[in-house]
C-alpha positions in Angstrom: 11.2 10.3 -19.4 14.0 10.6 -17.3 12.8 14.1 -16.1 9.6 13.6 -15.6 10.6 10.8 -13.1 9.7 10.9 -9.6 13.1 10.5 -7.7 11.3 11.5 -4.0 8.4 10.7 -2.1 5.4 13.6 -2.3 2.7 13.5 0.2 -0.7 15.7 0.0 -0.7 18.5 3.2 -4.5 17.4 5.0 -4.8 21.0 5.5 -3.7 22.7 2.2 -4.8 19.6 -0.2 -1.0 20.8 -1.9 1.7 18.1 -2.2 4.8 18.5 -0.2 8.3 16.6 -0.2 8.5 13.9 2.6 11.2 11.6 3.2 10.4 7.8 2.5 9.7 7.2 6.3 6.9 9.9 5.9 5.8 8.5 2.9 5.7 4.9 3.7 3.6 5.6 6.9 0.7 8.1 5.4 0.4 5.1 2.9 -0.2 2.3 6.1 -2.1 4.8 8.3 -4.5 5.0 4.8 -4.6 1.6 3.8 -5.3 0.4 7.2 -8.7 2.7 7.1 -10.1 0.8 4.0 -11.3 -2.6 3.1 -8.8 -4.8 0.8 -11.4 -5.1 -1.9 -11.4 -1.0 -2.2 -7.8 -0.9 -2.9 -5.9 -1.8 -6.4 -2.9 -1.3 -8.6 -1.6 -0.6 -11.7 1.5 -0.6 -13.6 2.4 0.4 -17.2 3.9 -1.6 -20.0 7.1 0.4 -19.1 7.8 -1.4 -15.8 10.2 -3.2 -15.0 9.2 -6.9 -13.5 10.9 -6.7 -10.2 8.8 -3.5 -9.7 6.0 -5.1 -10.7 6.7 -8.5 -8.1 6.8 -5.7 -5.1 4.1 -4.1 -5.9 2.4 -7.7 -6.2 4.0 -9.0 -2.7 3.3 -4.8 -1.1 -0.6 -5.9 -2.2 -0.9 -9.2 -1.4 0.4 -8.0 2.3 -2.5 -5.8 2.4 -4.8 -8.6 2.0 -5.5 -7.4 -1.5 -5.7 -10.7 -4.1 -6.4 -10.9 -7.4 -10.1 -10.7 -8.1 
């Protein structure tokens, strides 16, 4: 598992459709700029039986600042 990880943010290149290396700054803002284009209620998550609860409680306060709730 532990080298199949992801240890660095990947974005997808608009024009190339590839996936590139970003740094977490890049990252973080492609995921805002496409969030903010959609309604909450076209958005959701999920997480595997193999994560760890703290991950899980982000992930739950990351959506919930989104305006996404539990439906």
């Amino acid at each position: 598992m532990a080298k199949r990880r992801l240890d660095r943010p990947w974005v997808r290149n608009k024009k190339t459709r590839k996936l590139e290396q970003a740094t977490w700054e890049e990252a973080f803002t492609r995921i805002a700029d496409e969030a903010s284009k959609r309604e909450p209620y076209d958005m959701a998550a999920l997480a595997g039986d193999l994560v760890d609860m703290e991950s899980v409680q982000t992930l739950k306060k990351l959506m919930g600042k989104l305006g996404i709730r539990k439906s």
